[in-house]
N, C-alpha and C positions, 0 to 999 in steps of 0.2 A: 708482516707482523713485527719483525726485527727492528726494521728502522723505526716503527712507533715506539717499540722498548727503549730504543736510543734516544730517541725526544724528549721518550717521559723520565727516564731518568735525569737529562739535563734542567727539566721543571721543577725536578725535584733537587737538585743540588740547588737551583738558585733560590727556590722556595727556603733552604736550609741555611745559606749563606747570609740573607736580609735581615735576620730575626736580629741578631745583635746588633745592624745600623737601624733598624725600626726596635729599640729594644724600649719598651713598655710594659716592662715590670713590677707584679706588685711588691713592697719593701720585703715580704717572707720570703720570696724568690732567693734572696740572698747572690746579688749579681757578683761576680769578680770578673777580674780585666784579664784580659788575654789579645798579647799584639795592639792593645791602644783600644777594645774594642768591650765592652758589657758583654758578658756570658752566664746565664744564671743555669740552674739544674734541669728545668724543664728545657731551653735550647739543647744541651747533652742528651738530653733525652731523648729528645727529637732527631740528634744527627746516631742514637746509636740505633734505635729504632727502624730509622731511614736505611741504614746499612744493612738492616737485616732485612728489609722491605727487598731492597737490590736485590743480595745473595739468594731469597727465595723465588724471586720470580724467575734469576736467571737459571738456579737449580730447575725450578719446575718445568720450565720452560727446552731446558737442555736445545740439544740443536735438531732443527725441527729437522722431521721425516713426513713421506709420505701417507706414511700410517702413525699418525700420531698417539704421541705416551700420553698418559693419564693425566701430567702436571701441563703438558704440551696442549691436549685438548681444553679442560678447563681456560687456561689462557685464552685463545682462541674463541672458544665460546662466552667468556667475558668481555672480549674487545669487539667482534662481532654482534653480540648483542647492544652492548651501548652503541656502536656506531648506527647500526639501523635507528636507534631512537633519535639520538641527536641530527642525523642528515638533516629528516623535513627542518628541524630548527635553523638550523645553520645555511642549509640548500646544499644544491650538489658542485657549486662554484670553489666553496670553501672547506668540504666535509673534509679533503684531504691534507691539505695544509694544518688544519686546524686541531682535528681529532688527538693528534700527540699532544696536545697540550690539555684539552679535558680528560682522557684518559689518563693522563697524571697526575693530573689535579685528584680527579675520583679516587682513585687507589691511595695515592699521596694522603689525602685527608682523614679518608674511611682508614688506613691503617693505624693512623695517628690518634682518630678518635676511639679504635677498640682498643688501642697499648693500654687506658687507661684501665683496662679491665685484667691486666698481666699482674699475677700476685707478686707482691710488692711495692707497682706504681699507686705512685700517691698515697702509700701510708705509713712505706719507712720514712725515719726523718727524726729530728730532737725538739723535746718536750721542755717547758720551763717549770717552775717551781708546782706551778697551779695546773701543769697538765693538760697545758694546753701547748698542742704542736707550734713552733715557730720555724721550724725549715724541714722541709720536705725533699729528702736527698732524690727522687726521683717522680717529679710533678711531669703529668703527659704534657709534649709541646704544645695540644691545643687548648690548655685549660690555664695558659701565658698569652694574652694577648698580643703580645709581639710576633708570633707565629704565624696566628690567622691575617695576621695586619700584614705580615712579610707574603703570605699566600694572595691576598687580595692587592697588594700592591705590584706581582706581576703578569694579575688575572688582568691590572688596569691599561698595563704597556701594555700585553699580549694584545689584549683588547685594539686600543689606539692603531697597533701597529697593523692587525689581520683589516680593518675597517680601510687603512689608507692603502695599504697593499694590493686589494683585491675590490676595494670600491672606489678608490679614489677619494681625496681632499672634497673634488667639486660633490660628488656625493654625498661622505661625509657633511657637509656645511649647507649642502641642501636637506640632508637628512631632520639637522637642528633647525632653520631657521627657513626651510623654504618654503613657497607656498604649497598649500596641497590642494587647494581648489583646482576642478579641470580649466584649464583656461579655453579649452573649446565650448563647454557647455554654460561657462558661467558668464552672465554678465560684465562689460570690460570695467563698471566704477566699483561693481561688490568686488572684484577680484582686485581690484587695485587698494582699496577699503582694507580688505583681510591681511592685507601686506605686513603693519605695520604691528597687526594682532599674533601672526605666527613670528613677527621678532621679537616680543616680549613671552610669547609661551618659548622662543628657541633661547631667552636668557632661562628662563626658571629650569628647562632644560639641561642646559649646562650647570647648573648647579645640582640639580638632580646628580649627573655624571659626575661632578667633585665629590659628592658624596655616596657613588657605590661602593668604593674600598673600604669606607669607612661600616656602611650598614652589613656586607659583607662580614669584614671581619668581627664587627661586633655582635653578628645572630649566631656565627657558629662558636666563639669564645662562649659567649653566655648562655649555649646549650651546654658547652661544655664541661665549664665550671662548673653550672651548677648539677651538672651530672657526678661531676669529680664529688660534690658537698655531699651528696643526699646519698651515694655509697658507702661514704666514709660517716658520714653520723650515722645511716643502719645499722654497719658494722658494728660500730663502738658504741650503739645500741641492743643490737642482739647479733655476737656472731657467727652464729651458725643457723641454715635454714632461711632464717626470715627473709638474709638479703638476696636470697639465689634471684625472685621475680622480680629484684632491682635489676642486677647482671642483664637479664632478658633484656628487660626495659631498656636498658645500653644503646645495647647491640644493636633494637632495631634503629635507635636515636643516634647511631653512629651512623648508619648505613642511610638513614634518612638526610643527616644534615649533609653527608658528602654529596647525596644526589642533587639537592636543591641546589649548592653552590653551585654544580657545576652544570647544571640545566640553566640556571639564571646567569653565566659567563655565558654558555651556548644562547640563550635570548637575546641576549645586547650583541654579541656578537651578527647574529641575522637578523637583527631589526635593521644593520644597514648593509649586511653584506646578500641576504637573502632575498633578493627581488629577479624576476624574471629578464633574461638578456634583451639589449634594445630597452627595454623601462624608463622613460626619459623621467618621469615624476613618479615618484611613489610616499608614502606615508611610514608613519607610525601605526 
């Protein structure tokens, strides 16, 4: 269990580390430089956040025993459960390798999208003449696109890199472009026919894959934003009461957008690494 806490928090330092070279901010973010590098209030947010994501796991976690403590168990049966889901995705080839990096992912994200629910985020901040907010001293990191966009830009190497590592290039490149007709059962001109048909489905393909970082980060930003928007007009519509069955509404829209990211990283990842050993041709 150990060494997956070690993995995952390395996902997460470099998940936290990208946002200011991917920094894609909107002008209210209010950026300043630091070290040569864009740093707006939501990245701080994200790395104090992140710090306390560490200190709580590693508190709850303490150092394991045979009879595990209450923060010990939970752990445990959080990583144990996701890993049973993910395996059949993934296969049993890759579960190991791979699991420290969606288990980081998972936590990583879901922590990030409930901060927005910590009184204070995203509603201290200063006001102009008309009352209307123009900088928000602490915007949750996921509701900054450059966060989601720095998460799905090392979902994309992780990606590249567990696919060549554990399937190979020549897999990979058959995976995109090769034939998937059985060549014992099929005719030798239809099979030779389809050749030229699965290279132009393996370009749309790869294009397809240039743009998972991008649908990635832009499905959970724009859960999130617009999650951040519709809390914050309740409130400063009615605040007390009305917005508690927003809160709910969050919560479960935290807990959901962190699963699909990381269910749809575990997908791509075993559409090429999960095929049966000896497999000489396999599909999509």
């Amino acid at each position: 269990m150990y060494r997956t806490s070690y993995l995952s928090f390395l996902v997460i330092a470099v998940c936290l580390l990208l946002p200011t070279v991917a920094q894609a901010a909107e002008p209210k973010a209010d950026p300043v430089t630091f070290l040569g590098l864009p740093v707006t209030t939501s990245i701080v947010t994200a790395w104090v956040f992140s710090i306390l994501l560490i200190i709580l796991i590693r508190v709850a976690g303490g150092r394991p025993t045979m009879i595990p403590s209450r923060g010990q168990a939970v752990l445990e049966a959080i990583i144990v459960g996701l890993r049973d889901i993910i395996r059949p995705i993934v296969g049993e080839k890759v579960i190991k390798p791979v699991f420290p990096l969606l288990i980081g992912l998972f936590l990583f994200i879901l922590f990030h999208n409930w901060s927005g629910l910590m009184p204070g985020v995203g509603s201290i901040g200063m006001k102009n003449e008309e009352g209307v907010m123009v900088l928000k001293f602490l915007r949750p990191g996921n509701t900054d696109l450059s966060l989601p966009l720095a998460i799905a830009i090392v979902t994309f190497v992780a990606w590249l890199y567990f696919c060549i590592r554990y399937a190979g290039i020549k897999a990979l490149v058959y995976d995109i472009f090769g034939n998937k007709a059985d060549k014992k059962t099929t005719a030798k001109a239809i099979y030779i026919s389809l050749i030229p048909i699965f290279l132009f489905v393996g370009v749309i393909e790869i294009i397809s894959i240039a743009f998972r970082p991008v649908a990635l980060s832009l499905r959970l930003y724009g859960n999130m934003f617009g999650g951040e928007n519709l809390l914050l007009e309740m409130t400063n519509f009615v605040a007390f009461i009305v917005p508690i069955p927003f809160y709910f509404f969050e919560i479960m829209v935290g807990v959901i957008q962190a699963a699909i990211f990381t269910m749809l990283v575990a997908i791509y990842i075993g559409l090429v690494c999960n095929h049966p050993e000896g497999e000489g041709e396999h599909g999509h």
